[in-house]
DRENLUMNU-46919 format. One record per residue: residue number from 1; z, y, x of N, C-alpha, C in turn. Coordinates in steps of 0.1 Angstrom, whole numbers, m for minus. Atoms other than C-alpha are relative to their C-alpha. Example, Ala and Ser with C-alpha at 12.3 -4.5 7.8 and 13.67 -1.06 7.14 Angstrom:
! residues 2
1;0;m12;9;78;m45;123;0;12;9
2;0;m11;m9;71;m11;137;8;11;m8
! end
This chain:
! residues 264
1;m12;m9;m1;m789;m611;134;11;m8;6
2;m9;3;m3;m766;m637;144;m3;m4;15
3;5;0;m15;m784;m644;175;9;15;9
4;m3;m13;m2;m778;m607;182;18;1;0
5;m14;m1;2;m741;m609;172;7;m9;10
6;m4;10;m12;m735;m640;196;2;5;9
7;5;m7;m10;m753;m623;222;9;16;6
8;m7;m17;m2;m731;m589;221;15;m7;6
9;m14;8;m3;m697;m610;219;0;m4;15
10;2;10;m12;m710;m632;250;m1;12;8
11;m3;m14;m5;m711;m597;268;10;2;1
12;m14;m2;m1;m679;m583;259;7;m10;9
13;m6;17;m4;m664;m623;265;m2;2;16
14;m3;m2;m14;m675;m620;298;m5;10;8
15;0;m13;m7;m675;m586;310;8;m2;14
16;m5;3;m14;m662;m588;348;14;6;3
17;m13;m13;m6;m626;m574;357;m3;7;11
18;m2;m12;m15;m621;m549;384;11;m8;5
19;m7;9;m9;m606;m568;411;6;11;5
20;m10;m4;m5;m579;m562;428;1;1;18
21;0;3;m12;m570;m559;467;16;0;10
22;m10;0;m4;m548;m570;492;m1;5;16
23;7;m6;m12;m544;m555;525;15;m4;6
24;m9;1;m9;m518;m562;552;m3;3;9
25;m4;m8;m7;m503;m543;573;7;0;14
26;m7;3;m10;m489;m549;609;7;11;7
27;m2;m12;m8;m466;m521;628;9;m4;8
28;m8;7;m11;m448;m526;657;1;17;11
29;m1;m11;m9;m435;m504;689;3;m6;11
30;m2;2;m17;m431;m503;727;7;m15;4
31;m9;13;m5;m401;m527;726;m1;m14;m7
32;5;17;3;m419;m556;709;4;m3;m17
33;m5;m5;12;m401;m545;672;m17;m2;m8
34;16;2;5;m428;m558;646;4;m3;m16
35;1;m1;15;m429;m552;607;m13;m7;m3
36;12;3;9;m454;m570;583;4;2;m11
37;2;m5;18;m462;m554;549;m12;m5;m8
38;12;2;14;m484;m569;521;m3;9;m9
39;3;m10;15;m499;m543;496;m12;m6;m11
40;9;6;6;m512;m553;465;m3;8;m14
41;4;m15;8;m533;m530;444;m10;m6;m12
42;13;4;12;m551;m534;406;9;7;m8
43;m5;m6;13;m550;m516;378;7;10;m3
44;m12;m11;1;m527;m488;387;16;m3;2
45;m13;9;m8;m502;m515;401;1;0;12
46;m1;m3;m16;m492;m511;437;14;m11;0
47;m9;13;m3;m467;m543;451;m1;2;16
48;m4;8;m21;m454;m543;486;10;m4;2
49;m10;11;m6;m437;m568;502;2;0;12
50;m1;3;m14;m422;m569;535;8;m13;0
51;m8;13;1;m399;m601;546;15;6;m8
52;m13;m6;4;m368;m579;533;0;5;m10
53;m3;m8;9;m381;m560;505;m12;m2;m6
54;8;1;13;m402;m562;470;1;8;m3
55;m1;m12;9;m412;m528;454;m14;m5;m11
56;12;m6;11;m437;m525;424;1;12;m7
57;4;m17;8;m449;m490;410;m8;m3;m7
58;6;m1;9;m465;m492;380;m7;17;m4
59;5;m20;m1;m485;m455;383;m3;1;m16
60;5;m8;15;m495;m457;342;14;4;m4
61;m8;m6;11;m460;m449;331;11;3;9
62;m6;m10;m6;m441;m437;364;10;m13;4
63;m5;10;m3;m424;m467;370;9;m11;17
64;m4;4;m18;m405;m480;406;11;m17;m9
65;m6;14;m2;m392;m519;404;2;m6;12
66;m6;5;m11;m370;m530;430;5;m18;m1
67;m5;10;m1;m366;m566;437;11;m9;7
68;m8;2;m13;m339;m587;452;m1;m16;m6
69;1;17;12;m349;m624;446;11;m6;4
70;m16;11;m1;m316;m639;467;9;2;m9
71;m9;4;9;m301;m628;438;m5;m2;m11
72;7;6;11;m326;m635;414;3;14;m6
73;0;m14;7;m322;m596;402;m7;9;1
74;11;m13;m2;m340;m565;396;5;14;m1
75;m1;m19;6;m335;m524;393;m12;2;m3
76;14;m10;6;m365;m508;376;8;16;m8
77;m4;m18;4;m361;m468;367;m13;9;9
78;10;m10;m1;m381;m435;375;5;3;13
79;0;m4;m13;m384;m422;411;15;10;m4
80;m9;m11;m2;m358;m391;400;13;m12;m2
81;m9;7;2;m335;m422;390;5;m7;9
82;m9;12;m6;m334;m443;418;3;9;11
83;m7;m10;m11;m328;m410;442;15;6;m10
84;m14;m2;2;m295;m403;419;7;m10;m2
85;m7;12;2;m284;m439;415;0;m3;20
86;m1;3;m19;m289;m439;462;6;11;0
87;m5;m12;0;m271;m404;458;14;m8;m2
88;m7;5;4;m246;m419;439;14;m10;10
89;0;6;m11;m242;m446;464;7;4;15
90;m7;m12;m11;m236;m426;491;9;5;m2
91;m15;m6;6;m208;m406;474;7;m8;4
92;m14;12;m3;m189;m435;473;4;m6;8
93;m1;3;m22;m193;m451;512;8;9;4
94;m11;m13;m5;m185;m416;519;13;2;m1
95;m10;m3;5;m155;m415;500;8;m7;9
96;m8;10;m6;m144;m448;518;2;0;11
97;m7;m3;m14;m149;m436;550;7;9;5
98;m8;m14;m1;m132;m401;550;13;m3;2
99;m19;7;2;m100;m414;540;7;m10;12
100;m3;4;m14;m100;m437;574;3;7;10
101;6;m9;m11;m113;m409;593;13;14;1
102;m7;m13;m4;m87;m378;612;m10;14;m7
103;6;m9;10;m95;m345;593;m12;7;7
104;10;m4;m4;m116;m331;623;m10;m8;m5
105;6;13;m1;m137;m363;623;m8;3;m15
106;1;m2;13;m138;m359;584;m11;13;m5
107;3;m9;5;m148;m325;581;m17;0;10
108;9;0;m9;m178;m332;610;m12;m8;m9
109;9;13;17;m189;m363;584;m1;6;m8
110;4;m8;16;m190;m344;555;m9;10;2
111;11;m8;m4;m210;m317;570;m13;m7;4
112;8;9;1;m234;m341;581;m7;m6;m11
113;7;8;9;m240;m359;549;m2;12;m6
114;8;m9;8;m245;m327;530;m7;8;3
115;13;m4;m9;m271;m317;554;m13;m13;m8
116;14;11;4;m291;m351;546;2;0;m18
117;6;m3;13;m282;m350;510;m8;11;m10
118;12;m10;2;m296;m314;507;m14;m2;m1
119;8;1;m8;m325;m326;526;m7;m10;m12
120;7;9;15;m332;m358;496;2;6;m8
121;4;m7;16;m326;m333;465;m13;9;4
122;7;m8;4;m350;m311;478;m14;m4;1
123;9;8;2;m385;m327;469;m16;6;2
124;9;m12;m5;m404;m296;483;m7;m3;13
125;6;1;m14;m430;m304;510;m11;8;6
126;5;m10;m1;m446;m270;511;3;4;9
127;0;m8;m10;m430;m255;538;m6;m10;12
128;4;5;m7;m435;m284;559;m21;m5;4
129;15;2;0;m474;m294;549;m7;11;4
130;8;m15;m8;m484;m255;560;0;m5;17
131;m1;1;m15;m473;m264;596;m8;m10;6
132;11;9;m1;m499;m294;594;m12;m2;1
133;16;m3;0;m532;m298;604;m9;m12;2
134;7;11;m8;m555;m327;606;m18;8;6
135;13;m2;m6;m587;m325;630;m6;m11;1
136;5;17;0;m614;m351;629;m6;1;17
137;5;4;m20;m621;m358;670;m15;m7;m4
138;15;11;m3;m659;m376;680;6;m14;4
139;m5;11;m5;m638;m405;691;m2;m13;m14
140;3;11;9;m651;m437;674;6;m10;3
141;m4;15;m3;m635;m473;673;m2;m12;m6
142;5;11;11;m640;m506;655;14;m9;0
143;m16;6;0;m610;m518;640;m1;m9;m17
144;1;11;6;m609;m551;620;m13;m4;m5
145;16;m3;m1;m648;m548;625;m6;8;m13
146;4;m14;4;m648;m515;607;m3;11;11
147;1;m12;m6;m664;m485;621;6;10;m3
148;m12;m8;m1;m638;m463;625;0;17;5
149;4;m12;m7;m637;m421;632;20;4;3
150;m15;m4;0;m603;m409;648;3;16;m9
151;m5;m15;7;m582;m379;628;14;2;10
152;m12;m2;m10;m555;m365;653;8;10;m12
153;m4;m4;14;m526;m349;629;10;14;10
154;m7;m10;m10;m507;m316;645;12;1;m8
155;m9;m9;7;m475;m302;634;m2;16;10
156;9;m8;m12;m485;m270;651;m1;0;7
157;6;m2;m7;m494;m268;676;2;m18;10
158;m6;13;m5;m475;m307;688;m12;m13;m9
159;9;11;3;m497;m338;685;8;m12;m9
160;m10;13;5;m477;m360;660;m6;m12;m3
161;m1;7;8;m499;m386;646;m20;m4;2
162;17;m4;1;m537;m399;650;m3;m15;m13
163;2;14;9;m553;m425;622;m16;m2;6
164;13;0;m6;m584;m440;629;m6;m6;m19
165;6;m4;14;m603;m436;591;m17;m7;m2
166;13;m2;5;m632;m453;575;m3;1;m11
167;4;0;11;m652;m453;547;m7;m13;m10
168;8;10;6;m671;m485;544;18;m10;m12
169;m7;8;9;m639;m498;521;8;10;m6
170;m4;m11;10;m624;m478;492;13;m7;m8
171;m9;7;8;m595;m498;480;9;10;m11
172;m10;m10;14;m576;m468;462;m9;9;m10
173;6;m5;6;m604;m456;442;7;m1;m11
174;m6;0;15;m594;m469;410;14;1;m2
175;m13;m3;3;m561;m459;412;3;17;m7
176;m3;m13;4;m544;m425;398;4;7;15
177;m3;m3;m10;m547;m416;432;12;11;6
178;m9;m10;m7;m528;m380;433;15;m3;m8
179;m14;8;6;m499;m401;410;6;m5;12
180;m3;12;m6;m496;m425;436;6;10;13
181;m5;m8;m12;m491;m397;467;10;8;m3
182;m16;m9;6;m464;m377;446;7;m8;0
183;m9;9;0;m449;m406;440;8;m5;13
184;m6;2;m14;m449;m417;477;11;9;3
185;m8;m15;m5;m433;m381;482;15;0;m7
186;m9;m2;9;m408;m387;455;12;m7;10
187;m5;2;m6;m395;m414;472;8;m5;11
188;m6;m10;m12;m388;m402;505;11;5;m1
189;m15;m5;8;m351;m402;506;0;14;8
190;m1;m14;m10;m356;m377;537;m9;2;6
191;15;m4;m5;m386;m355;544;3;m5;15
192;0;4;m12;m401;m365;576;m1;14;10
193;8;m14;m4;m413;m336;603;m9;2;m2
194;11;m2;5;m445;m344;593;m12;m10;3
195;11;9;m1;m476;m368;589;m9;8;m10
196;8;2;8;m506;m372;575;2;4;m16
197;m2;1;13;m495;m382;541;5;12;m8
198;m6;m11;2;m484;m348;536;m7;10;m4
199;12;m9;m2;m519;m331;534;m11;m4;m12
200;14;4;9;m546;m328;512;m15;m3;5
201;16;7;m3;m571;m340;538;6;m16;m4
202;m1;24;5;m550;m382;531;m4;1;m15
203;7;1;12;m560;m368;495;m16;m6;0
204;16;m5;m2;m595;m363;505;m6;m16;7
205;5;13;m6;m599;m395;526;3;m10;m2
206;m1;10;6;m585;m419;505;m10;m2;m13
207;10;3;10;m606;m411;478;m11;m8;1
208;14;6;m6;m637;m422;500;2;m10;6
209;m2;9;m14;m622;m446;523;17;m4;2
210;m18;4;m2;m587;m459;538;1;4;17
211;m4;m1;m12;m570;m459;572;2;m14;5
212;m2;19;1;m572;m491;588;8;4;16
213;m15;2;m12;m546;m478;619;3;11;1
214;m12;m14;m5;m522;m450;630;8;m6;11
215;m7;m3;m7;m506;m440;657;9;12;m2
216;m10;m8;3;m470;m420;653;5;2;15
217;m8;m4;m14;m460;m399;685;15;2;m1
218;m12;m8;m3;m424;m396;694;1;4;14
219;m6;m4;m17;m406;m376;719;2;m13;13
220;m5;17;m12;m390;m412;737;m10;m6;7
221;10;10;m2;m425;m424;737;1;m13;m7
222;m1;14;2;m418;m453;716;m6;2;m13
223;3;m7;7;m443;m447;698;m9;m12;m13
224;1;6;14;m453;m465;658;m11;m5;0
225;14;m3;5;m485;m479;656;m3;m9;m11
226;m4;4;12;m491;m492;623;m19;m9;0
227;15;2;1;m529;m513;618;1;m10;m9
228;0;12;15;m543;m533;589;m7;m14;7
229;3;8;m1;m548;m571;598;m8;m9;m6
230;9;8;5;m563;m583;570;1;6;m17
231;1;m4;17;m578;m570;533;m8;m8;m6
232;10;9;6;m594;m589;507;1;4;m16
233;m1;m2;8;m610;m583;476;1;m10;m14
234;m3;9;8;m597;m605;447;8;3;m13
235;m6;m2;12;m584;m606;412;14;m4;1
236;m14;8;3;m545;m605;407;5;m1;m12
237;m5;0;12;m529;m615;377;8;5;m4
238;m4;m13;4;m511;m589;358;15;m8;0
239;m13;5;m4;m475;m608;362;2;2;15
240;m3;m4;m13;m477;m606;396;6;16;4
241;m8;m11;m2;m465;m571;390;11;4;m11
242;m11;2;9;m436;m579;366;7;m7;12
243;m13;6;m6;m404;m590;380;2;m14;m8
244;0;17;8;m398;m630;371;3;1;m16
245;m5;9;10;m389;m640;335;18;m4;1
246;m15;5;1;m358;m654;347;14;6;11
247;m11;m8;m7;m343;m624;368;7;5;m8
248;m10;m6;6;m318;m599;355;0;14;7
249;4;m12;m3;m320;m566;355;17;4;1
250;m10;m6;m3;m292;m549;373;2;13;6
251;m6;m13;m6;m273;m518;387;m8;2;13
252;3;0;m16;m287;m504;420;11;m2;9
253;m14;4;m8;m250;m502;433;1;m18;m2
254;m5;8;m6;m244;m535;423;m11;m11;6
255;10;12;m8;m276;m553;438;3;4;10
256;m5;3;m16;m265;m536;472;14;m3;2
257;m15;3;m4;m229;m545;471;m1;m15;m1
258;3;19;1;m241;m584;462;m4;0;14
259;1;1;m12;m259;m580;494;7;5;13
260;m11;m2;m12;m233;m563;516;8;m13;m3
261;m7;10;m3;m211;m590;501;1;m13;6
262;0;13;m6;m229;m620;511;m3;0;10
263;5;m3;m16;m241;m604;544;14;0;9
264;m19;m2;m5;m195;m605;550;1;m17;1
! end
């Protein structure tokens, strides 16, 4: 019996975690302009890092943490919170420029901002996702020596958007996957005209697979293309999606006024 009892323990004891993955992200345009993003995914934790910015989303309890390590500080709050604490924000800029500004001038600004603040309360992507259509093309590629199938993305009838889609790697399975794309949508200070992520085919093909590039058409031609450089599957340590021990949890106003002020 105690053999038996060892034996069950020694199981449990070392039962395997569910690894985690990291995937980076390269996007760049025409005029040589080049972003790197790190994503880092386990457990229903999602971490991206660019050189400028730290987010964590914690998807089991709704969760957005914003980092700012030059000041050793943090915001953490709910998606609806940190669009009225950037609402907020705005008010007050506004306020400071009006009062500079001749009344024409003023009254041109203000109409303007209550265009775009309309535009971030209203969290509706219904009208716009109808006008959307993905098609899957025969066009094949091999991208980061995946086999790749293109998806061209319309807004009707206009070409906005193609990804090139596989399946041999599934990094967002274990995630709360339709959490994670409301979430994106949440926050979205200002809907876009339209992509992908907008559709319930990026539901449909994250489930099975990822997008390992995109291309984003603009009118100018200067046009987005976003591709993954490198993913790997690996266990991350559950701190890694906590903010330090020895930050300080602060205001959203005053983490960006710390950084306007030392950017003066």
């Amino acid at each position: 019996m105690k053999v038996i009892l060892v034996f069950v323990f020694c199981v449990i004891l070392y039962q395997p975690t569910k690894a985690g993955w990291v995937i980076t992200e390269e996007s760049s345009d025409k005029f040589g302009n080049m972003t790197i993003q790190k994503t880092f995914i386990q457990n229903n934790y999602i971490r991206y890092e660019t050189p400028t910015t730290i987010a964590i989303v914690d998807l089991n309890i709704g969760i957005i943490t914003i980092i700012f390590s030059q000041h050793k500080a943090y915001w953490s709050g709910t998606s609806d919170e940190l669009l009225q604490s950037t609402l907020s924000i705005y008010d007050n800029e506004l306020e400071k420029m009006i009062v500079r500004l001749p009344k024409n001038d003023r009254n041109e600004l203000d109409s303007i901002y209550q265009n775009i603040r309309t535009q971030m309360l209203d969290s509706s992507n219904d009208s716009i996702s109808e006008m959307i259509s993905v098609k899957k093309s025969n066009d094949i590629d091999t991208v980061y020596d995946y086999g790749t199938v293109k998806y061209d993305v319309f807004f009707d009838t206009l070409l906005i958007e193609s990804v090139w889609y596989t399946d041999d790697l599934v990094p967002f399975k274990e995630l709360y996957l339709s959490d994670m794309i409301k979430f994106e949508h949440q926050v979205e200070q200002i809907p876009s005209k339209g992509s992908i992520t907008q559709t319930h085919e990026y539901y449909e093909l994250l489930k099975s697979g990822m997008i390992l590039k995109s291309v984003i058409y603009t009118p100018d031609s200067n046009n987005l293309q976003t591709i993954v450089t490198n993913i790997r599957n690996t266990n991350i340590i559950t701190e890694f999606f906590k903010p330090p021990s020895n930050y300080v949890k602060t205001s959203l106003y005053d983490a960006l006024y710390m950084m306007t002020d030392k950017s003066d």
